[in-house]
C-alpha positions as CSV (number, residue, x, y, z in Angstrom):
1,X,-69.4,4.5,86.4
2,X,-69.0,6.5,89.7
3,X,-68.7,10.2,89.0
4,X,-66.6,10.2,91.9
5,X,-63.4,8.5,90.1
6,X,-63.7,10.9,87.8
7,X,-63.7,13.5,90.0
8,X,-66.3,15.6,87.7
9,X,-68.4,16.0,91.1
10,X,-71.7,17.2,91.1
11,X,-71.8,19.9,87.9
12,X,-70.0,16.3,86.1
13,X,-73.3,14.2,87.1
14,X,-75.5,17.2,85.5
15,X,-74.1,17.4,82.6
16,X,-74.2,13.3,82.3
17,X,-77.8,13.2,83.3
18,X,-78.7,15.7,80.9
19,X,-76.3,13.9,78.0
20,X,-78.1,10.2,78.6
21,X,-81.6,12.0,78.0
22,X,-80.5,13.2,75.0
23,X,-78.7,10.4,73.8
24,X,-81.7,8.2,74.1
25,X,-83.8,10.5,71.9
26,X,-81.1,10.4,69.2
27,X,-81.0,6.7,70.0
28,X,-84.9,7.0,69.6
29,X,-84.6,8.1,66.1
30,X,-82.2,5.7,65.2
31,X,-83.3,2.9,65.5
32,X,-86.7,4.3,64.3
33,X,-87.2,2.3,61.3
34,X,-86.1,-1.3,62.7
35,X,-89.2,-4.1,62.3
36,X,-91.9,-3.1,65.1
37,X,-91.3,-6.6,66.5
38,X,-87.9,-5.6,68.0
39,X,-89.7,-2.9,69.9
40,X,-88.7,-5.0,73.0
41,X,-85.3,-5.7,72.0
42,X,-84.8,-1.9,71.6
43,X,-85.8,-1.0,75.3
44,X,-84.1,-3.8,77.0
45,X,-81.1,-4.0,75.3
46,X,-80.6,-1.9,72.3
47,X,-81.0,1.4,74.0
48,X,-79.0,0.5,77.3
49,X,-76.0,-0.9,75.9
50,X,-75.3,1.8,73.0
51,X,-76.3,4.6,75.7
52,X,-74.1,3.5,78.4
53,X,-71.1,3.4,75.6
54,X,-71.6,6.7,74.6
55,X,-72.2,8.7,77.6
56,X,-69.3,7.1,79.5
57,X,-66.8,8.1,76.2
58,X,-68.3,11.2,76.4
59,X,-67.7,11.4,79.9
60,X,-64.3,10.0,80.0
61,X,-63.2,12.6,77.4
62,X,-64.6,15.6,79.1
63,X,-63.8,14.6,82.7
64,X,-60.3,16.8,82.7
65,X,-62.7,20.2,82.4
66,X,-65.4,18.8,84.2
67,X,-63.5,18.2,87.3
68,X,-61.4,21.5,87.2
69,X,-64.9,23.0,86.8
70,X,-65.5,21.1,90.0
71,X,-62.6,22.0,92.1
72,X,-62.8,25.6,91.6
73,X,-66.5,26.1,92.4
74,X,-65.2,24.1,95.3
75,X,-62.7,26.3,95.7
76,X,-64.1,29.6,95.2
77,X,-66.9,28.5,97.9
78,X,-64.6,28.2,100.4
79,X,-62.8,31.4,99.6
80,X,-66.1,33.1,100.1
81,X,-65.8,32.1,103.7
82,X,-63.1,34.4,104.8
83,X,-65.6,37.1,104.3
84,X,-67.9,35.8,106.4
85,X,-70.8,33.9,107.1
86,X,-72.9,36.9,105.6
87,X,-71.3,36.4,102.4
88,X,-71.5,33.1,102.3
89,X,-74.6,32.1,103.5
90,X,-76.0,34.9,100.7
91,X,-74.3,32.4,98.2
92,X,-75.6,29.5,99.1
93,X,-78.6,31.0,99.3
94,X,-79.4,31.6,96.0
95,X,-77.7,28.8,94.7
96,X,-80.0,26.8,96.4
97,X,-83.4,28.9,96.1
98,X,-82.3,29.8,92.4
99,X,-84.1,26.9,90.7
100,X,-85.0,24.3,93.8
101,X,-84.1,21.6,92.7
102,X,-82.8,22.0,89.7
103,X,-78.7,22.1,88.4
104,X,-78.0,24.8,90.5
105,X,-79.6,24.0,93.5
106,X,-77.8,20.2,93.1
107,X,-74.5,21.9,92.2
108,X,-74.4,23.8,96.0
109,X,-75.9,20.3,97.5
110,X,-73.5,18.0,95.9
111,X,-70.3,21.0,96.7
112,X,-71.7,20.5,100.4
113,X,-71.7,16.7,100.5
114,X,-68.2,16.5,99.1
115,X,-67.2,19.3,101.7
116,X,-69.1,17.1,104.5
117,X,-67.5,14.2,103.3
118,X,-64.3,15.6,104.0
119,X,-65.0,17.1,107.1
120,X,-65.8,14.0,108.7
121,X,-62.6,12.4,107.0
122,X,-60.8,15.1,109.1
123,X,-61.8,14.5,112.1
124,X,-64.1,17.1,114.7
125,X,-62.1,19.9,116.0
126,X,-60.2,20.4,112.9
127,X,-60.7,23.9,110.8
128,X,-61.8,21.2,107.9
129,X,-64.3,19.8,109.7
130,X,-65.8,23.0,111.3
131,X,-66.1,24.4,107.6
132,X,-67.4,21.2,105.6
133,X,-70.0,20.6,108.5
134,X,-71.0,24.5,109.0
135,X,-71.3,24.7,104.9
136,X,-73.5,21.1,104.7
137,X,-75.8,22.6,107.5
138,X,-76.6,26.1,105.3
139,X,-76.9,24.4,102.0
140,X,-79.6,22.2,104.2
141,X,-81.3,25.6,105.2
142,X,-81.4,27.1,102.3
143,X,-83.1,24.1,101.2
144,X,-85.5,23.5,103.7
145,X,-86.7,27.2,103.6
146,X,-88.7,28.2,100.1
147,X,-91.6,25.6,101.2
148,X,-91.8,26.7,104.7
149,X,-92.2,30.5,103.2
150,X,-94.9,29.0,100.8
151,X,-96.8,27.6,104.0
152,X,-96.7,30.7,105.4
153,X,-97.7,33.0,103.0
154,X,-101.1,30.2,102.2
155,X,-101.9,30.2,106.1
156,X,-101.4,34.1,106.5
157,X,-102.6,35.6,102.7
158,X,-105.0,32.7,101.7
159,X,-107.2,34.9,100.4
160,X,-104.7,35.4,97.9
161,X,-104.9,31.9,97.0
162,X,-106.9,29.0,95.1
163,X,-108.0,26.5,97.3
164,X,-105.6,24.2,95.2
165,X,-102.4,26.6,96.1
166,X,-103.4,26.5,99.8
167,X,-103.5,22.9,99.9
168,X,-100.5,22.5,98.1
169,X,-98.5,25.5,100.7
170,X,-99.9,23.0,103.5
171,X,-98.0,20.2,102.3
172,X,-95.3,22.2,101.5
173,X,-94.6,22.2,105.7
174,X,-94.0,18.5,105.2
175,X,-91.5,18.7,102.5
176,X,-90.0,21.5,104.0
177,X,-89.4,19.6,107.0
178,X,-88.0,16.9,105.1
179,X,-85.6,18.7,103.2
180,X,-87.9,18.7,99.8
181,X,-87.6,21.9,98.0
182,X,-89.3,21.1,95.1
183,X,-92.3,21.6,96.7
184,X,-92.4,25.5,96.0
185,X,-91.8,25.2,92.3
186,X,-95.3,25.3,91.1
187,X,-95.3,28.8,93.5
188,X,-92.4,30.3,92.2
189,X,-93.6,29.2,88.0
190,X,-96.9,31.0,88.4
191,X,-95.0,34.1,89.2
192,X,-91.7,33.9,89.2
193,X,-89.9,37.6,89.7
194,X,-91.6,38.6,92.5
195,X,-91.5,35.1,94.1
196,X,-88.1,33.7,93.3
197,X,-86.0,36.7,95.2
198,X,-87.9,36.3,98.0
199,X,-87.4,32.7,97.6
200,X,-83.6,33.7,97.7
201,X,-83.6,36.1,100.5
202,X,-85.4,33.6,102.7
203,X,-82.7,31.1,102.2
204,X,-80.0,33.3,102.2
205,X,-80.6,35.1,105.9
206,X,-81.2,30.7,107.0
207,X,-78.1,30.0,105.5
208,X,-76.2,32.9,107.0
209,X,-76.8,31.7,110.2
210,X,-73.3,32.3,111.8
211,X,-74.4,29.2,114.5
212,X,-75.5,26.6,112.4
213,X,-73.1,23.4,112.3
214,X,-74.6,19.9,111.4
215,X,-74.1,17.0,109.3
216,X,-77.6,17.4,107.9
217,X,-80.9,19.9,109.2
218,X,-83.8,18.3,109.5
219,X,-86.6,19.8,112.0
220,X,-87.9,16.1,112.6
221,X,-84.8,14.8,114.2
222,X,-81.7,16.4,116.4
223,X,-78.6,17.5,114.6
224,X,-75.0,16.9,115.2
225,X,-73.1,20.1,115.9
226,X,-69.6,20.2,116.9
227,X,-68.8,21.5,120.8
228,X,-65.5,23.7,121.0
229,X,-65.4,22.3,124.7
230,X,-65.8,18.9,123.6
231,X,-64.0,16.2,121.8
232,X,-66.6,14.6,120.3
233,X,-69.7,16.1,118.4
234,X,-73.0,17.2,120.7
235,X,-76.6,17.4,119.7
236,X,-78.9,20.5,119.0
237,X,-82.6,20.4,119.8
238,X,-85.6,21.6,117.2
239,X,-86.0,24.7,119.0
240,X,-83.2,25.6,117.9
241,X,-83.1,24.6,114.3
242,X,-86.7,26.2,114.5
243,X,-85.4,29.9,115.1
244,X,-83.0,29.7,112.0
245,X,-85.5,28.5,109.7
246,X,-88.5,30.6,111.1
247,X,-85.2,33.3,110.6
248,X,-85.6,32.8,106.6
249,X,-89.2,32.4,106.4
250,X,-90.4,35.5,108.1
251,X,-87.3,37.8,106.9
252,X,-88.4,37.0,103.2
253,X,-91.9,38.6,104.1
């Protein structure tokens, strides 16, 4: 079933990930007492087909709420963009930096997808595309950020650090680079209130970026951005993404 004909979105898709998880454990208990040689039968059938029922009922009944749930985060993210890219970009921000990764963090990522998705659908030049595109490209900075900031503080404090936590910042420039947040989880659950704001200020000043326009940031390959001047969309060197990024990292110290 594709959340999208639902129109549930990405908060929809949470909630029916975290349904099916718990469905299987009541499934789990169950069908706990059944003969041990149906063990098999259990994982390959049993399990799937009663699981897949229920969470797509369960879905089906609450996809009204879930998708007005959906349109107004939608639509109170683009209100927040009459008062500016400061305001937004701060948003975003900590959406995305809140829990890396996690509901929240997919939540603002899915929102921007949906948005991109309808940007292109628009057409470049359009006030539709221009938004959906700018809002993709600071959902993919606040993203990208938290690792980058756990690389730097390793290489600059790593006396502050276990070997294993330096090692771990250093790959954290990879998956930064490759849009991976997750990467500065085990960072931000060893201490978490003094980490996780800066976390969110880092991604928030990226994201606020008032030039940042682009399908999708990533400091391994160019990114689209749209050219007033032109009719079709241009492309925008590292350098450039570098400075926004390096932006978040360094203004969270």
């Amino acid at each position: 079933m594709k959340i999208a004909v639902l129109g549930i979105g990405g908060v929809g898709g949470i909630v029916g990930g975290f349904l099916s998880g718990y469905v299987i454990l009541l499934l789990e208990k169950v069908f706990a007492k059944l003969p041990q040689n149906l063990n098999g039968l259990k994982a390959i059938f049993l399990y799937p087909l009663f699981s897949t029922a229920i969470v797509g009922l369960v879905m089906l009944g609450i996809s009204g709420p879930m998708a007005a749930i959906n349109t107004a985060m939608m639509d109170f993210l683009k209100g927040l963009s009459a008062s500016g890219a400061v305001v937004l970009g701060l948003a975003i921000g900590c959406m995305c930096a809140f829990d890396m990764g996690g509901p929240v963090n997919k939540a603002a990522y899915v929102t921007g997808t949906a948005m991109l998705t309808e940007a292109l659908a628009a057409g470049v030049g359009t006030d539709t595309y221009n938004f959906g595109t700018n809002f993709m490209a600071a959902v993919s900075a606040a993203c990208i950020v938290p690792p980058l900031i756990t690389t730097f503080a390793v290489v600059v404090g790593k006396k502050y650090f276990s070997q294993e936590d330096h090692d771990a910042g250093i790959v954290n420039f990879i998956l930064g680079c490759t849009h991976i947040t997750e990467g500065a989880i085990p960072f931000m659950t060893k201490n978490i209130w003094p980490v996780m704001p800066i976390m969110m200020l880092g991604s928030s000043i990226a994201s606020s970026s008032p030039n940042i326009c682009a399908e999708r940031v990533m400091v391994f390959i160019p990114v689209t951005i749209e050219d007033k001047n032109a009719t079709t969309p241009r492309r925008m060197g590292q350098p450039r993404i570098l400075y926004f990024l390096a932006s978040g990292t360094m203004g969270s110290v």
